[in-house]
C-alpha positions as CSV (number, residue, x, y, z in Angstrom):
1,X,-11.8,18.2,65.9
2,X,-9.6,21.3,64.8
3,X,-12.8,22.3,62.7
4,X,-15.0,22.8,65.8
5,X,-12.1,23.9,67.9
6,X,-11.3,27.1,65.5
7,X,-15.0,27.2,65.4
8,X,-15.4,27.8,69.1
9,X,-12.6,30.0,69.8
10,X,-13.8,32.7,67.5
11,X,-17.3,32.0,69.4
12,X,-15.6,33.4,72.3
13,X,-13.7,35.7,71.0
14,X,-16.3,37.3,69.5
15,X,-18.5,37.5,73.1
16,X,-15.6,38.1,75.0
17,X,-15.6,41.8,72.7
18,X,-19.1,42.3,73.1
19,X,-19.7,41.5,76.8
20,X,-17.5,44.7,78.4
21,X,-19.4,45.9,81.9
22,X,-21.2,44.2,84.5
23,X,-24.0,45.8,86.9
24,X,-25.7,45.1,89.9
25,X,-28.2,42.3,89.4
26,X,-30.5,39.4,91.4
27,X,-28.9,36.8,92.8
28,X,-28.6,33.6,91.1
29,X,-28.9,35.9,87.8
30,X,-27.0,34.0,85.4
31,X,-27.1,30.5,86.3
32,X,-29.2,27.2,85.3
33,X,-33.0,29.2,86.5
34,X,-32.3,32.3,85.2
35,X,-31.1,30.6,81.8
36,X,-34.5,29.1,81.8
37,X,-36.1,31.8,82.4
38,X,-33.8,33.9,79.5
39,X,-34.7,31.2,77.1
40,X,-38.5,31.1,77.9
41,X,-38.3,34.8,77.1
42,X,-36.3,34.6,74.2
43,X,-38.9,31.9,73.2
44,X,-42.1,34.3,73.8
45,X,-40.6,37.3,72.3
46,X,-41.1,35.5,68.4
47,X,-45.0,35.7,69.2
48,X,-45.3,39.0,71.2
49,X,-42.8,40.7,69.1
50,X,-42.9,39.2,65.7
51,X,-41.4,42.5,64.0
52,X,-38.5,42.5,66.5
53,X,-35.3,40.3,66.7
54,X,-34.5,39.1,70.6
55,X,-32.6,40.6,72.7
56,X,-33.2,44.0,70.5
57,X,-36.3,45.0,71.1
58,X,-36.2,48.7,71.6
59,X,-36.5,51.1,75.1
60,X,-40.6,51.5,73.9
61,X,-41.1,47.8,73.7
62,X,-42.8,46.2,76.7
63,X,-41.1,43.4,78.6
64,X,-41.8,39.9,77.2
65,X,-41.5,38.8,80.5
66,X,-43.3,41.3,83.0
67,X,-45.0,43.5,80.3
68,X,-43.8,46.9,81.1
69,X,-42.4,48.8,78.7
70,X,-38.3,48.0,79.1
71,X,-36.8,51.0,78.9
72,X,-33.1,51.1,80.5
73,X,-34.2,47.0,80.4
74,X,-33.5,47.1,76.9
75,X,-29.7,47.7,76.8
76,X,-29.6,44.8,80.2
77,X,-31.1,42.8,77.7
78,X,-28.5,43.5,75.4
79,X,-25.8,42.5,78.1
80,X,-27.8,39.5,79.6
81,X,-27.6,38.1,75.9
82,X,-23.4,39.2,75.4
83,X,-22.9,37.6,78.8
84,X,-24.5,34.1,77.5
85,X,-22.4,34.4,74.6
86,X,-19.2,34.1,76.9
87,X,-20.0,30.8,77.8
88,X,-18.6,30.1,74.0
89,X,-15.2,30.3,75.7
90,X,-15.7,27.8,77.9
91,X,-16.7,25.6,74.7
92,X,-13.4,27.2,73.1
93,X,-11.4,25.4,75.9
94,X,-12.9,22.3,76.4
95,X,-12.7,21.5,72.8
96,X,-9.1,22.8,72.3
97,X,-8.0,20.3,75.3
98,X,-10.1,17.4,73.0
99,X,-8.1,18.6,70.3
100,X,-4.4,18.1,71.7
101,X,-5.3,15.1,73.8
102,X,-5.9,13.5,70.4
103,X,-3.2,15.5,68.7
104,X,0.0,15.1,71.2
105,X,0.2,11.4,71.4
106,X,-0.6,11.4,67.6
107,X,2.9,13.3,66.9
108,X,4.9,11.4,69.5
109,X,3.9,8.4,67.9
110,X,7.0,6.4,66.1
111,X,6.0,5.4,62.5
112,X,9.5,4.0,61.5
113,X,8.6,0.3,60.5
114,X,12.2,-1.4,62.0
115,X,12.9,-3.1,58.7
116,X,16.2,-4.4,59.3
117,X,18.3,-5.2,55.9
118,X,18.1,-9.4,56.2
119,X,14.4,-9.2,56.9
120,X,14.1,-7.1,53.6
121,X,16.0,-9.2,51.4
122,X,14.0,-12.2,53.0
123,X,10.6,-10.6,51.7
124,X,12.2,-9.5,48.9
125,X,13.1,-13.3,47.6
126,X,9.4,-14.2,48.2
127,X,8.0,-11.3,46.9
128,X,9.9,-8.8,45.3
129,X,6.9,-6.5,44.2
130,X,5.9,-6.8,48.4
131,X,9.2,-5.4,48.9
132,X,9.2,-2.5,46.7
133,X,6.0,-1.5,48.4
134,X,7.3,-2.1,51.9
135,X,10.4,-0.2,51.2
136,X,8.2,2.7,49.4
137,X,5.9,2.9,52.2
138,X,7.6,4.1,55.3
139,X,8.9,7.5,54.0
140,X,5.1,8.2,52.5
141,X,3.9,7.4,56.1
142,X,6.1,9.7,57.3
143,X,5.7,12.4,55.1
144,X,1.7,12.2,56.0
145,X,2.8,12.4,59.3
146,X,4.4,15.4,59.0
147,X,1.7,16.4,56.8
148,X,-1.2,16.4,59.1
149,X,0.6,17.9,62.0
150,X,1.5,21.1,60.0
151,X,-2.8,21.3,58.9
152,X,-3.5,20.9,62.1
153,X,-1.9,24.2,62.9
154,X,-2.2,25.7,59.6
155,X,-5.7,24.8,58.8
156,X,-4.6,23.8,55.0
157,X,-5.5,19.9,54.6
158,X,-5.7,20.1,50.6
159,X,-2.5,17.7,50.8
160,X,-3.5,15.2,53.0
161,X,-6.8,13.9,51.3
162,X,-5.6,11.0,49.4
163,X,-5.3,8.0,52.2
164,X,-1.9,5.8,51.6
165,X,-2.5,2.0,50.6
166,X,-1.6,-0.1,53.9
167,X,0.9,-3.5,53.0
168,X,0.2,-5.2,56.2
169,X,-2.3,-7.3,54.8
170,X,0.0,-8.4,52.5
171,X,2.7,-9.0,55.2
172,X,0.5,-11.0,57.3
173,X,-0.9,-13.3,54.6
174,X,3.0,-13.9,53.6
175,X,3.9,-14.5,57.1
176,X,0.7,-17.2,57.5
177,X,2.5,-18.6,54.7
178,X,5.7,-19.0,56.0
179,X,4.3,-20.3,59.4
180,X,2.3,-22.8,57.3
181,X,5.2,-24.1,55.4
182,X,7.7,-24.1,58.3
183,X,4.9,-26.0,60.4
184,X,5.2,-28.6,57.7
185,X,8.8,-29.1,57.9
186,X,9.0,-29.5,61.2
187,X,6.7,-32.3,60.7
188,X,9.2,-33.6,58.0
189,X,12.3,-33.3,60.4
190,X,11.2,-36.8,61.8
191,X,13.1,-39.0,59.2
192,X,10.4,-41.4,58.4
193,X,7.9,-39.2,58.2
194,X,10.2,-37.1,56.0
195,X,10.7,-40.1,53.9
196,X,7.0,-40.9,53.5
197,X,6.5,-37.4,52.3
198,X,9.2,-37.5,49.6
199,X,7.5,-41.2,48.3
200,X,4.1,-39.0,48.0
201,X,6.0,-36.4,46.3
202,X,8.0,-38.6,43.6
203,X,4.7,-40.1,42.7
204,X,2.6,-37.6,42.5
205,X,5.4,-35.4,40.5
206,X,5.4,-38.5,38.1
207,X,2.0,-39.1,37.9
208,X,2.0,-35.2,36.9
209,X,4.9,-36.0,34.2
210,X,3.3,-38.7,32.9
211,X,0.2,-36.8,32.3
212,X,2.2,-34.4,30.2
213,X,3.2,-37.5,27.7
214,X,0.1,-39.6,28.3
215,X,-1.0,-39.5,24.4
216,X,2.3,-40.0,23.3
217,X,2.7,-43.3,25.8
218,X,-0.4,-44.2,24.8
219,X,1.0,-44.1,20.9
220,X,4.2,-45.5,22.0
221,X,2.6,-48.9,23.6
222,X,0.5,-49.6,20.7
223,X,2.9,-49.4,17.9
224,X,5.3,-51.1,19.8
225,X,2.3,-54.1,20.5
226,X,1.5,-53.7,16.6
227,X,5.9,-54.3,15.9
228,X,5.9,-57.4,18.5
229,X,2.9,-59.3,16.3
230,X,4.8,-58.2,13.3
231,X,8.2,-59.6,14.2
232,X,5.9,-63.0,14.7
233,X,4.8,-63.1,11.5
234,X,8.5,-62.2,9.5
235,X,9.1,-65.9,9.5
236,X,6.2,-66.6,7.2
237,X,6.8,-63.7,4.9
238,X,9.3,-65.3,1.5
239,X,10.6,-61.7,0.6
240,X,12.2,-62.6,-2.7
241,X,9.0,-63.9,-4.3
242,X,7.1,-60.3,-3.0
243,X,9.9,-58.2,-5.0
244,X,9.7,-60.3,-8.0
245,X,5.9,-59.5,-8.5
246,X,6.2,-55.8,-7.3
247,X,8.9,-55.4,-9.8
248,X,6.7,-56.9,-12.9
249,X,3.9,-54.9,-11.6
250,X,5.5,-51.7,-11.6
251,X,7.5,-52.2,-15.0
252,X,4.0,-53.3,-16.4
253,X,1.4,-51.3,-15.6
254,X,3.3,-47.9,-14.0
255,X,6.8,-47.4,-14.9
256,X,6.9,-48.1,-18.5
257,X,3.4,-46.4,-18.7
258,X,5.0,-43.5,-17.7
259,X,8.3,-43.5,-19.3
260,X,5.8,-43.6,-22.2
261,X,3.7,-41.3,-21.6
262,X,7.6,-38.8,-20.7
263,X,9.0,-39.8,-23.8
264,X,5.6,-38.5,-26.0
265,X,5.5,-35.3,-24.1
266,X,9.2,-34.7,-24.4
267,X,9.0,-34.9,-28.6
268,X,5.9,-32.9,-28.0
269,X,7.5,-30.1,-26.4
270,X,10.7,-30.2,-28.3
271,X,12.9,-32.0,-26.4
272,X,12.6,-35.3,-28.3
273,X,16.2,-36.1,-28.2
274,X,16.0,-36.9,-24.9
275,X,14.5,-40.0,-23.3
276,X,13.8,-42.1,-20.6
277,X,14.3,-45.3,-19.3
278,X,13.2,-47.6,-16.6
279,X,15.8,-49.0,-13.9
280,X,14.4,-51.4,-11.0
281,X,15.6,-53.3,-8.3
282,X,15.0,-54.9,-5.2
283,X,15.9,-54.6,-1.6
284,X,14.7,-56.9,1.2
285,X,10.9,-56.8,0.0
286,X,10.7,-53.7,-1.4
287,X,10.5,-53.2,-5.0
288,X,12.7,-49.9,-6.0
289,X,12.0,-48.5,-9.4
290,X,13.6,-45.4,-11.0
291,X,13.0,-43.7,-14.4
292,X,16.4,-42.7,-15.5
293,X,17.2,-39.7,-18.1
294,X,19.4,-41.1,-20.9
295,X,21.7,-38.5,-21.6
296,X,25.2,-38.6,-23.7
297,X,27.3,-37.3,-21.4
298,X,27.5,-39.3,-17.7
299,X,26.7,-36.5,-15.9
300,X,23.8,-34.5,-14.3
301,X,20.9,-33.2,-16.1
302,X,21.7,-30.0,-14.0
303,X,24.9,-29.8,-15.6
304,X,24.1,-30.5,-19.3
305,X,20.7,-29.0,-20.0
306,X,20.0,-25.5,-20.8
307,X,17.3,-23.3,-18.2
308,X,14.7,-24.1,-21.4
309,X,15.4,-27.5,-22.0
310,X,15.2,-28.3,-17.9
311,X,11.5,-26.2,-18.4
312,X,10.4,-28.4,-21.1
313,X,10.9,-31.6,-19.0
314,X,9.6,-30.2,-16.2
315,X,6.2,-29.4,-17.3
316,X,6.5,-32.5,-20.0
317,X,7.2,-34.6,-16.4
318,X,4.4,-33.0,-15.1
319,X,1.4,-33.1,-18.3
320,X,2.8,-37.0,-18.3
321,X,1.8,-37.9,-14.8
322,X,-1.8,-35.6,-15.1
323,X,-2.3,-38.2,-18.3
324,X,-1.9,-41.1,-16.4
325,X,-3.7,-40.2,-13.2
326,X,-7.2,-40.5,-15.1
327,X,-9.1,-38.0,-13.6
328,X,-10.0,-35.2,-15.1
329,X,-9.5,-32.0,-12.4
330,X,-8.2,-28.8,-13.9
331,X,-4.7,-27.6,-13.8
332,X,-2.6,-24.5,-13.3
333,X,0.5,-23.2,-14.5
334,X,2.4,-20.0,-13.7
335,X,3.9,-18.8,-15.8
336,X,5.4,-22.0,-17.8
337,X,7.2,-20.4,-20.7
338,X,9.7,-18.2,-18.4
339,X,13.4,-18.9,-20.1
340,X,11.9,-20.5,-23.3
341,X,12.5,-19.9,-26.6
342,X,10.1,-18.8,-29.3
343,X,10.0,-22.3,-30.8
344,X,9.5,-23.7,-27.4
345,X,7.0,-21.6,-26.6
346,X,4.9,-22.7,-29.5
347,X,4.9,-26.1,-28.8
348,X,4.1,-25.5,-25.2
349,X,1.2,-23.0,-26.1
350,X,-0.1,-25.9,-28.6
351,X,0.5,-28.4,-25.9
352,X,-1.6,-26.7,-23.2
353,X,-4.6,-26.1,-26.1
354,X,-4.2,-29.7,-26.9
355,X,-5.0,-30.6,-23.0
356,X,-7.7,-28.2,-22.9
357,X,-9.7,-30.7,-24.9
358,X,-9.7,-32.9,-21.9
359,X,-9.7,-30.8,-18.5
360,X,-9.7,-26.9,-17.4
361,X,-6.1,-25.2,-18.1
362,X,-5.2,-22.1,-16.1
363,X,-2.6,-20.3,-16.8
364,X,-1.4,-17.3,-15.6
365,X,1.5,-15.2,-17.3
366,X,2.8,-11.3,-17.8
367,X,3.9,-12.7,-21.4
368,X,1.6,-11.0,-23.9
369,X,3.2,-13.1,-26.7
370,X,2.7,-16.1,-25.0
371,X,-0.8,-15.4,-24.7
372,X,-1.6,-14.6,-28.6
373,X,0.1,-18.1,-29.0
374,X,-2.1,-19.6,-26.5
375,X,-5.7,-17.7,-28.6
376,X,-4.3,-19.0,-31.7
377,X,-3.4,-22.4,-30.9
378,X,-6.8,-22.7,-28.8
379,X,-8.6,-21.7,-32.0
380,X,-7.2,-24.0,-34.2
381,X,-7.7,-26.9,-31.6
382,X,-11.3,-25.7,-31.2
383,X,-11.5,-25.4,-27.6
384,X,-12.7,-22.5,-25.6
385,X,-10.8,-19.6,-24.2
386,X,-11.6,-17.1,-21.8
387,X,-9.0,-14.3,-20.8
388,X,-9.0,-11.6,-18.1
389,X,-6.2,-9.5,-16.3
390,X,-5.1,-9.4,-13.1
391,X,-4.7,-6.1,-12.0
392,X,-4.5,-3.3,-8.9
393,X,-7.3,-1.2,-7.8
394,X,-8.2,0.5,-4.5
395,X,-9.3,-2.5,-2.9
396,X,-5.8,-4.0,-3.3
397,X,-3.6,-6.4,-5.5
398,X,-4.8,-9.2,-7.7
399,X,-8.2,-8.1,-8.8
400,X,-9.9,-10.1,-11.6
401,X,-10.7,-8.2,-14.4
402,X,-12.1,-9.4,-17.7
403,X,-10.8,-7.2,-19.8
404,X,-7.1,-7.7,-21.2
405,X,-4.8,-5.2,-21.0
406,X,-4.9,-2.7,-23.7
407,X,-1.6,-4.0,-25.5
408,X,-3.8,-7.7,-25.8
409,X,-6.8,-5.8,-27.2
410,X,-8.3,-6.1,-30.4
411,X,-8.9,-3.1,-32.6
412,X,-12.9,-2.9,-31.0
413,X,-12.2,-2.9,-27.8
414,X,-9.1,-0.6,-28.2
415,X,-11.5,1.9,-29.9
416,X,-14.2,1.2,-26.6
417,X,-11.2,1.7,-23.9
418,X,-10.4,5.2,-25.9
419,X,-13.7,5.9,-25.5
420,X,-14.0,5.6,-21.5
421,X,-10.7,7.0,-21.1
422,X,-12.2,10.3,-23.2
423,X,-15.1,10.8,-20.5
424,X,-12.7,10.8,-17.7
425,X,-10.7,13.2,-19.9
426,X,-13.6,15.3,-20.3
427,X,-14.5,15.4,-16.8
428,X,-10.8,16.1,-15.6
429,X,-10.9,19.3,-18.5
430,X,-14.2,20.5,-16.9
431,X,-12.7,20.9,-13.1
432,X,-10.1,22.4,-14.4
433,X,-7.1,19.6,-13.3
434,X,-5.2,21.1,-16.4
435,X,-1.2,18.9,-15.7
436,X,-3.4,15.7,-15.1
437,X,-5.7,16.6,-18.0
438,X,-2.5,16.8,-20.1
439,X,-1.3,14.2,-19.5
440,X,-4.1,11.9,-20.2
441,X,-4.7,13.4,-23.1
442,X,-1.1,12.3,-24.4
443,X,-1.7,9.3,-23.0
444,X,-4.7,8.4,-24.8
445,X,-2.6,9.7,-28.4
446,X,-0.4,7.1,-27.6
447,X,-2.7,3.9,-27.4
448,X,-4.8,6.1,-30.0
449,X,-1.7,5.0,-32.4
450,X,-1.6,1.8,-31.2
451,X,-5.2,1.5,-31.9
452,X,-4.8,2.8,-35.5
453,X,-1.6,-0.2,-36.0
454,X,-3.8,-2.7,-34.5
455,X,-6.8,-1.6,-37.2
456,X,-4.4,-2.2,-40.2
457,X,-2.8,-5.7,-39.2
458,X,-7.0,-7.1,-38.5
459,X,-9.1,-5.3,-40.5
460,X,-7.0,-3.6,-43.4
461,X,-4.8,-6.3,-44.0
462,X,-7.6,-8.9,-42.7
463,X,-4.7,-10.7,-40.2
464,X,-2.6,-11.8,-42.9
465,X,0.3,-10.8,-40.8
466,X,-0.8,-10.7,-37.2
467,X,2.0,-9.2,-34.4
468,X,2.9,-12.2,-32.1
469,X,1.2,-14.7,-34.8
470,X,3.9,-17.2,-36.7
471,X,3.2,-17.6,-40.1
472,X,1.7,-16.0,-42.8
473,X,-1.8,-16.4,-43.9
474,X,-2.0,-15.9,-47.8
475,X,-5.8,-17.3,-47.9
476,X,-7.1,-14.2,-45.9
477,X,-5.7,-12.2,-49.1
478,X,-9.0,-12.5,-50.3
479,X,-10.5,-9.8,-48.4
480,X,-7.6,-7.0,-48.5
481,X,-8.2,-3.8,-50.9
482,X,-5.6,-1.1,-50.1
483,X,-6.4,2.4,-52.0
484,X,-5.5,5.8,-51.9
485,X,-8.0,6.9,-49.5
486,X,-7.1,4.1,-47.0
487,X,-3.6,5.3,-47.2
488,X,-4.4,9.0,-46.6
489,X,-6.7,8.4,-43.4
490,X,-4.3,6.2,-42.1
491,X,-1.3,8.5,-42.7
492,X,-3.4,11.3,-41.3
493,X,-4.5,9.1,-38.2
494,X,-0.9,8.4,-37.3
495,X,0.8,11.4,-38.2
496,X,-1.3,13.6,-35.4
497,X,-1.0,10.5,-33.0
498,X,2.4,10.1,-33.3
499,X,2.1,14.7,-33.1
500,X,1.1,14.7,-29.8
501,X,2.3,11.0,-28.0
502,X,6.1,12.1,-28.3
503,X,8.3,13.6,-25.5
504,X,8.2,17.1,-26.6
505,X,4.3,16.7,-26.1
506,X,5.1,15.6,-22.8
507,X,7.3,18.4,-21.6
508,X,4.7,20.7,-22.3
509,X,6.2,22.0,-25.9
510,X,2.4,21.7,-27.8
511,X,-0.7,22.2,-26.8
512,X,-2.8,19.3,-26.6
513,X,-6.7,18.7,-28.5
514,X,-10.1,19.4,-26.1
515,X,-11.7,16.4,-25.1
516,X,-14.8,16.9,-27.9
517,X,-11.5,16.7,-30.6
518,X,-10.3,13.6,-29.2
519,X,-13.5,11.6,-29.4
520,X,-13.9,13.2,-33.0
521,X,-10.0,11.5,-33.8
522,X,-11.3,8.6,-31.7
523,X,-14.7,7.8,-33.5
524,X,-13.4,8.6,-36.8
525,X,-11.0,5.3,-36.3
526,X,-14.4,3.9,-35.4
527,X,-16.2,4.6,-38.4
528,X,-12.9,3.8,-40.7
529,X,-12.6,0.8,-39.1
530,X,-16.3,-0.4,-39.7
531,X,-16.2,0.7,-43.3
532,X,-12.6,-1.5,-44.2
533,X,-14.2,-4.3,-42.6
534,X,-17.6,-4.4,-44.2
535,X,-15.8,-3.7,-47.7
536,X,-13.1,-6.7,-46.2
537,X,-15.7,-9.1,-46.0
538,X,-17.7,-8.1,-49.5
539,X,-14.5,-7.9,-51.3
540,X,-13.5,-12.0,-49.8
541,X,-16.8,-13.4,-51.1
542,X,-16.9,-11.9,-54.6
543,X,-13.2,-13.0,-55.2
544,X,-14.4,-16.7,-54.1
545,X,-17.5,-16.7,-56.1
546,X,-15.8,-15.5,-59.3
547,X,-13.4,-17.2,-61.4
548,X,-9.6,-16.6,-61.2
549,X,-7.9,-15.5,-64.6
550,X,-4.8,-16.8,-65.1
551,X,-2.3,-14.0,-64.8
552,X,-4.8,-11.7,-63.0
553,X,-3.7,-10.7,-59.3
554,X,-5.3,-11.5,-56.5
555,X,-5.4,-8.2,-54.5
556,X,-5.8,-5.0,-55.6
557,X,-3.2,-2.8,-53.8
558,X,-2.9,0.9,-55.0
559,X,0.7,2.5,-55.0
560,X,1.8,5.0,-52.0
């Protein structure tokens, strides 16, 4: 309505300017007829004058009306068409008085919603949220108020586009509830009837309690059906005769089985002086056995035994109870020889090969020692062994791998893992990652020189003396020739190992080898190591085919 109001007042503004003198004219001129009559000219003047736009026709044009040429008619027409245009004031009015017989009544209208401070708090306890919103709506109703009133004399209505949510639908529907519930309690004022509603109430709140428990009732019922036939059948039961046989049972055929089967693992792992015994009694029906540790000293095991000896007959506990179970599902241990000895780790190692025989041993441990025992031990049992490593890659922790670390190697695959680590080397030297090149290449000196010790104890000295091995082997003297040349490349092999895998290499102090010299150092171990271990095994056989002279050694070994 203010839209087409401003729109009509400068409508009449704009005639009121144009339309300045009147002149003599017709009677009636001016009103409903002679509009007619304006308009059917107005309307004929598009096909007699097509080039011309009515009223402006020009003083040569002729009439539309009586077809004489208008002359002074043209500027009446002019005036005729300015005086029409006044009636846009008339429009001006009668929509300004539409305008503020909507807009005064709108202003004087009382938006405060009377919320008195009990009322509030009563909405507030039911709905606190309905409240807020209440108590957040009056000022914004206000505000928009105030708001529209200014637009509609300032003709800005940018801030009053967005229409305020309304809570009186949520008022009435809490009101209809309230009504509801206080039409039910005046029904419930009447004392009987108030009575018969509680009585519905306390059973349908228990019926919905009871639902809660219903499996456990359920339970309940039927063990305590299952006790009551039980208790019937006590007097028929002769308890002392059932303890009796469950005692010879269980000293028979499980207890002393097993204090058996503890006392064998116990010498076997090293702990033979201690030992088991069986203890049983009775008590009302129940047979109640217990294997007892015989120890000097009347006091805890805790107490007495060592961390190594508590191991031992832990896992000797454990390997005894496998035994007699008689099935024949794998097993795994993690890390069993933790705060053993070297003896007891022996034993343990030859233990676990021993069981291998029978069932799949797993065994996971960071103990490289440990691990030679376990290779050796499984060799000389005969059973199969199959290592890998554990490690971290990008994918995460605990990835199988099925290669050892490089410290379990043998010589081979030392020389292989050199061999990879070279390329990746090489490729590191060709972009031009100099620091991480460097330090590679030290890096690979060092297990370079641990590749060149691991060459001498296997194939030079044919495992005679074997890091992590106990013992000896004097038979595999058979195959060992040292001579000068063996010395010299394994002096020079070392010597330029132990050159560049130092810390003065480290800090930067030397320059380190190219890549293409570090797979020469690399395949020369190689080669060397091939050549000592063909000439190994050639030198064993002759020495067994031919005679031994009394006097003669056994193995030629050069001096230096």
């Amino acid at each position: 309505m203010a839209d087409s109001y401003r729109t009509a007042q400068a409508a009449a503004a704009l005639a009121a300017k144009e339309f300045k003198e009147g002149e003599d004219l017709l009677p009636g001129t001016g009103g409903e007829v002679w509009r007619e009559l304006f308009d059917a000219a107005r309307k004929f003047s598009v096909e007699s004058h097509p080039d011309k736009a009515f009223p402006d026709l020009g003083t040569d044009a002729p009439c539309p009306l009586c077809q004489q040429p208008l002359a002074e008619g043209a500027t009446r027409l002019l005036r005729f068409e300015a005086f029409i245009q006044q009636e846009a004031e008339k429009t001006s009015q009668t929509r300004r008085a539409a305008l503020y017989a909507e807009y005064k009544p709108f202003i004087a209208q009382n938006l405060t919603l009377n919320l008195d401070d009990v009322t509030y708090g009563e909405i507030e306890a039911l709905d606190p949220k309905l409240a807020a919103d209440v108590k957040a709506f009056e000022p914004l109703l206000a505000a928009r108020q105030e708001a529209i009133k200014a637009a509609v004399l300032s003709h800005q209505w940018e801030g009053v586009a967005q229409a305020l949510e309304n809570p009186a639908p949520r008022l009435q529907a809490l009101a209809d509830k309230l009504n509801t519930a206080a039409e039910t309690l005046e029904k419930a004022s009447d004392e009987k009837a108030r009575a018969t509603l509680q009585k519905q109430f306390m059973e349908l709140n228990a019926r919905v309690k009871l639902r809660e428990v219903r499996d456990a009732v359920v339970t309940a019922v039927g063990k305590l059906s299952h006790q009551a036939k039980l208790a019937q059948c006590l007097s028929a039961v002769k308890t002392n005769a059932i303890s009796l046989k469950a005692s010879d049972m269980a000293e028979k055929v499980v207890s002393k089985e097993l204090a058996e089967a503890l006392n064998r693992e116990f010498k076997a792992l090293g702990v033979g002086a201690l030992s088991v015994s069986l203890q049983s009694r009775a008590d009302r029906g129940k047979a109640l056995h217990k294997l007892k540790l015989e120890l000097p000293q009347s006091r805890s095991p805790g107490d007495i035994l060592s961390e190594g000896e508590q191991r031992a007959v832990a896992i000797g506990s454990f390997l005894a109870e496998v035994g007699l179970s008689g099935g024949k599902g794998g097993i795994v241990f993690d890390d069993p020889v933790s705060s053993l000895d070297h003896r007891r780790r022996e034993r343990v190692a030859k233990r676990l090969a021993t069981e291998a025989a029978y069932r799949q041993v797993v065994v996971f441990t960071h103990d490289i020692y440990f691990l030679c025992l376990l290779v050796e031990e499984a060799k000389t049992a005969g059973v199969a062994i199959s290592t890998q490593s554990l490690i971290r890659r990008a994918e995460g922790f605990g990835v199988a791998d099925p290669e050892l670390p490089f410290e379990g190697k043998n010589a081979s695959k030392r020389i292989g893992a050199l061999k990879a680590q070279q390329q990746s080397i090489a490729k590191l030297h060709k972009d031009g990652e100099e620091q991480e090149h460097r330090k590679q290449t030290i890096d690979a000196y060092f297990r370079l020189r641990m590749a060149w010790e691991r060459a001498v104890e296997e194939v030079l000295l044919r495992e005679v003396i074997l890091r992590f091995r106990k013992g000896v082997e004097t038979q595999r003297l058979a195959g060992v020739v040292v001579d000068d040349d063996d010395y010299a490349q394994v002096n020079a092999g070392m010597t330029k190992c132990s050159n560049y895998a130092h810390d003065k290499a480290l800090m930067g102090g030397i320059a380190v080898p190219d890549p293409d010299e570090l797979l020469a150092d690399i395949t020369a171990l190689e080669m060397w190591r091939a050549q000592i271990e063909k000439r190994g095994v050639e030198t064993a056989k002759k020495r067994k085919a031919a005679p031994t002279v009394s006097g003669a050694p056994a193995v030629a070994a050069t001096p230096g």
